[in-house]
Legacy VTK file of the C-alpha trace (Angstrom):
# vtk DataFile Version 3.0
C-alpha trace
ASCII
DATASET POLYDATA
POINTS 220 float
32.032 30.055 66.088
35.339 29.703 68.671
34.196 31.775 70.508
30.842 30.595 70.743
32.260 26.897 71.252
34.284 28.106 73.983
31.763 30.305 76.064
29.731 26.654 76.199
32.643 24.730 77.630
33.001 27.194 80.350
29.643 27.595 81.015
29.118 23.871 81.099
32.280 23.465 83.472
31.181 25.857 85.648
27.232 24.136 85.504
29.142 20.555 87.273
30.854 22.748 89.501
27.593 23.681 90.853
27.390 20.206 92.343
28.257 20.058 96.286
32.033 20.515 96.310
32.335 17.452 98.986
30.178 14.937 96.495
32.211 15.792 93.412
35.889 15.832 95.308
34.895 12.426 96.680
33.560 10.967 92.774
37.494 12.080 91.800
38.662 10.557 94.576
36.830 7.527 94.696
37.374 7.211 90.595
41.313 8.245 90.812
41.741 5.309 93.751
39.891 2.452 91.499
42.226 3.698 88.988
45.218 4.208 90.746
44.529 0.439 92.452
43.625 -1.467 88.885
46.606 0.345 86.420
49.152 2.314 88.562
49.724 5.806 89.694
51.702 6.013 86.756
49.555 5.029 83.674
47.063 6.745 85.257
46.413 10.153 83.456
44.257 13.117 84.668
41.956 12.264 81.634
41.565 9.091 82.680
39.723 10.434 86.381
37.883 12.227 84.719
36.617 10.259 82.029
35.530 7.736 84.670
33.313 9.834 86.067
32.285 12.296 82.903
33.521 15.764 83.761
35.466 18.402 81.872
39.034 18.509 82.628
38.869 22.106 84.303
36.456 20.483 86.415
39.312 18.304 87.888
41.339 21.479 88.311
39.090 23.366 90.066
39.105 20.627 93.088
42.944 19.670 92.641
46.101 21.443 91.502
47.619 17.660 90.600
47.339 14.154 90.640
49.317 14.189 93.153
47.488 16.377 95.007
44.683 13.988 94.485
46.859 10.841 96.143
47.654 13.569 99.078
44.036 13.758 99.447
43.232 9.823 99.300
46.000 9.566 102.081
44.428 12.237 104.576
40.976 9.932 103.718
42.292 6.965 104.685
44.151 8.653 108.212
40.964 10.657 109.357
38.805 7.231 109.134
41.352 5.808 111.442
41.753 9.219 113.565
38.508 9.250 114.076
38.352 5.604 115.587
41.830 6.036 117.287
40.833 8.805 119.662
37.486 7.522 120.553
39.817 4.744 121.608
42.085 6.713 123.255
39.461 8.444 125.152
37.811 5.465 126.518
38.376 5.119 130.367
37.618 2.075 130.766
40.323 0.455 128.663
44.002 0.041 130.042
47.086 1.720 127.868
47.768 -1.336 126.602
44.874 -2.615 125.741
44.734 0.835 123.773
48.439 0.355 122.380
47.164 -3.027 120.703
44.198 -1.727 119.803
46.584 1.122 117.535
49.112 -1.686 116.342
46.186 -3.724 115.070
44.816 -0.827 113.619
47.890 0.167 111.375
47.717 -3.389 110.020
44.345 -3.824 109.101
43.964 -0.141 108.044
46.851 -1.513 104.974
44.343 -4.310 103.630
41.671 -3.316 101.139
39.305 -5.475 98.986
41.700 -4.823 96.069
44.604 -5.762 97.796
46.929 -3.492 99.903
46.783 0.197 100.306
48.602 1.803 97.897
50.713 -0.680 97.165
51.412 0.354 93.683
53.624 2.893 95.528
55.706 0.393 96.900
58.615 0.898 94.124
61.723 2.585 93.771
60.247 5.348 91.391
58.038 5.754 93.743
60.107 6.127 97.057
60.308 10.162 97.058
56.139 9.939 97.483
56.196 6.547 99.694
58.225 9.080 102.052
56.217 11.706 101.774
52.943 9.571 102.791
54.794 7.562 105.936
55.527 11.348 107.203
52.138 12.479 106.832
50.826 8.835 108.771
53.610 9.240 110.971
52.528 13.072 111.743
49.157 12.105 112.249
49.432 9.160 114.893
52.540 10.109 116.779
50.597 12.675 118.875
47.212 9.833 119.314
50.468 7.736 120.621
52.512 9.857 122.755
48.893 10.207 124.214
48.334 6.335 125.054
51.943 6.376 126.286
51.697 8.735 128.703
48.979 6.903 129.920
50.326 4.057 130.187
53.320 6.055 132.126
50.771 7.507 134.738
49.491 4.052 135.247
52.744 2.264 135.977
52.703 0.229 132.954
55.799 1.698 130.946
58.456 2.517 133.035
60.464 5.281 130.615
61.290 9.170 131.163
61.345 10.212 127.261
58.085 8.915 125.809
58.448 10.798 122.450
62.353 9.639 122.728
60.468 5.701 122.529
58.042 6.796 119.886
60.545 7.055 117.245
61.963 3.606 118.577
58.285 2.254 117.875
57.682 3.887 114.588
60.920 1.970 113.297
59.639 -0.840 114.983
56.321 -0.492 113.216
58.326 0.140 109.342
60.029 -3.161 109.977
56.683 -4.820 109.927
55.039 -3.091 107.762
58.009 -3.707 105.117
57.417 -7.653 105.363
53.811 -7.313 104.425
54.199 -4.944 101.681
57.129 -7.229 100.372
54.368 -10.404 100.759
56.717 -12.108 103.058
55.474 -15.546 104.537
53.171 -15.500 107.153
55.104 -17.248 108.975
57.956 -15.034 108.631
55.743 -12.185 109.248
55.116 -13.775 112.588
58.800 -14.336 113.475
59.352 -10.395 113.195
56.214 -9.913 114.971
57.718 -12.072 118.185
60.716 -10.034 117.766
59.028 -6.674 117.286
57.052 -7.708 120.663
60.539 -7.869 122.545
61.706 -4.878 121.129
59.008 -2.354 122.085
58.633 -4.301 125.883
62.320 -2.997 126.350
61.687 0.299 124.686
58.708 0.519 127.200
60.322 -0.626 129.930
58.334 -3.480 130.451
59.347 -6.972 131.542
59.680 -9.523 128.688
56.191 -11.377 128.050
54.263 -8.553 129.269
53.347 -6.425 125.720
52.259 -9.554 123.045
51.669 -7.841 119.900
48.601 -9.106 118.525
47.782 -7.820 114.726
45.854 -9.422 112.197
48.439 -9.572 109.129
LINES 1 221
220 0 1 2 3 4 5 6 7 8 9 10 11 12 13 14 15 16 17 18 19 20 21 22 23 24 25 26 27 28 29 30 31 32 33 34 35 36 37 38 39 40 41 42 43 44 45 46 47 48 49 50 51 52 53 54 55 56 57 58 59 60 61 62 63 64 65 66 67 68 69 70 71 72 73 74 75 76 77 78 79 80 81 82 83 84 85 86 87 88 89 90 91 92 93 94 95 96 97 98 99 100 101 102 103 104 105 106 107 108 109 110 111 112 113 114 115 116 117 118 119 120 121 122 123 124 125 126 127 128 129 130 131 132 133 134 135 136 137 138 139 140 141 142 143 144 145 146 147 148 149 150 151 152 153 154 155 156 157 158 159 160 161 162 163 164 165 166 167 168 169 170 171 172 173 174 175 176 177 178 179 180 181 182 183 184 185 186 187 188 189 190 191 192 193 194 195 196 197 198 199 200 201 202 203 204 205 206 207 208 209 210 211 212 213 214 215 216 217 218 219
């Protein structure tokens, strides 16, 4: 009777694993992020994906070694959407590099806002810091080279004046953290602006543009 029982949970595993792999990785994604966003990555258990969506566990394992394999995979998600725009951008002629650098900046900032608040923000704790860093490194990965690529541009053109573009990339990215840190913290938007002025200053120099000539423009 086991035995029996057990031959029918395999066979009915393997019967939803007949489902296109890409629809049923994106149910457990889309069912992992609600859950992530409404309880935590914490208090959120394996069962509790699939549950939400009515699978067998091994189901879940067939797709995804982890749950944290699973937030890996919500992160690439969210960066290929943006890719995707980001180097159409990049691409267009008939935009200037800085048009193209604002159009990035912007980007990054409204890329963080969702309709349940902001993108995995129930990372933003210190138990959570080891995976926070691990997530910024895959973003940072992924953009530094769409970047470098608007830089260099904008180096042809005349518009930055600097020797070590990937040098002034790391500048930026710290640049970027600073403002990315108020927003996650829910600083004033007023404050939020004051650092925004300042960031402004600070990449013109790293660019090696005259003071006035970059205003950072992001919807916070």
């Amino acid at each position: 009777m086991i035995e029996v029982s057990q031959s029918l949970k395999r066979m009915n595993t393997m019967s939803r694993i007949t489902k296109d792999p890409q629809i049923r990785m994106a149910e457990i994604l889309d069912a992992a992020e609600l859950l992530f966003n409404k309880h935590g990555y914490q208090k959120t258990a394996i069962s509790d994906i699939v549950k939400e969506i009515g699978v067998a566990q091994g189901t879940f394992y067939y797709y995804f070694k982890s749950k944290d394999e699973v937030l890996e995979a919500l992160v690439y998600r969210h960066i290929s959407g943006i890719v995707t725009e980001a180097e159409m951008m990049v691409n267009d002629k008939s935009r200037k590099a800085t048009e193209k650098f604002n159009w990035l900046l912007n980007k990054a900032f409204v890329g963080v806002h969702t309709k349940d608040g902001l993108l995995f923000e129930y990372l933003y704790s210190e138990e959570y810091l080891h995976i926070l860093d691990k997530v910024g490194r895959q973003t940072q990965k992924t953009f530094v080279p769409i970047l470098l690529k608007i830089i260099e541009e904008g180096v042809t053109q005349g518009v930055f004046k600097i020797n070590n573009p990937r040098q002034a990339i790391d500048f930026i990215m710290v640049i970027l953290g600073c403002l990315h840190e108020a927003v996650y913290k829910k600083d004033p938007p007023e404050e939020i602006q004051e650092r925004l002025v300042i960031a402004s200053m600070l990449v013109e120099k790293v660019l090696g543009m005259a003071e006035g000539t970059l205003p950072l423009s992001v919807t916070i």
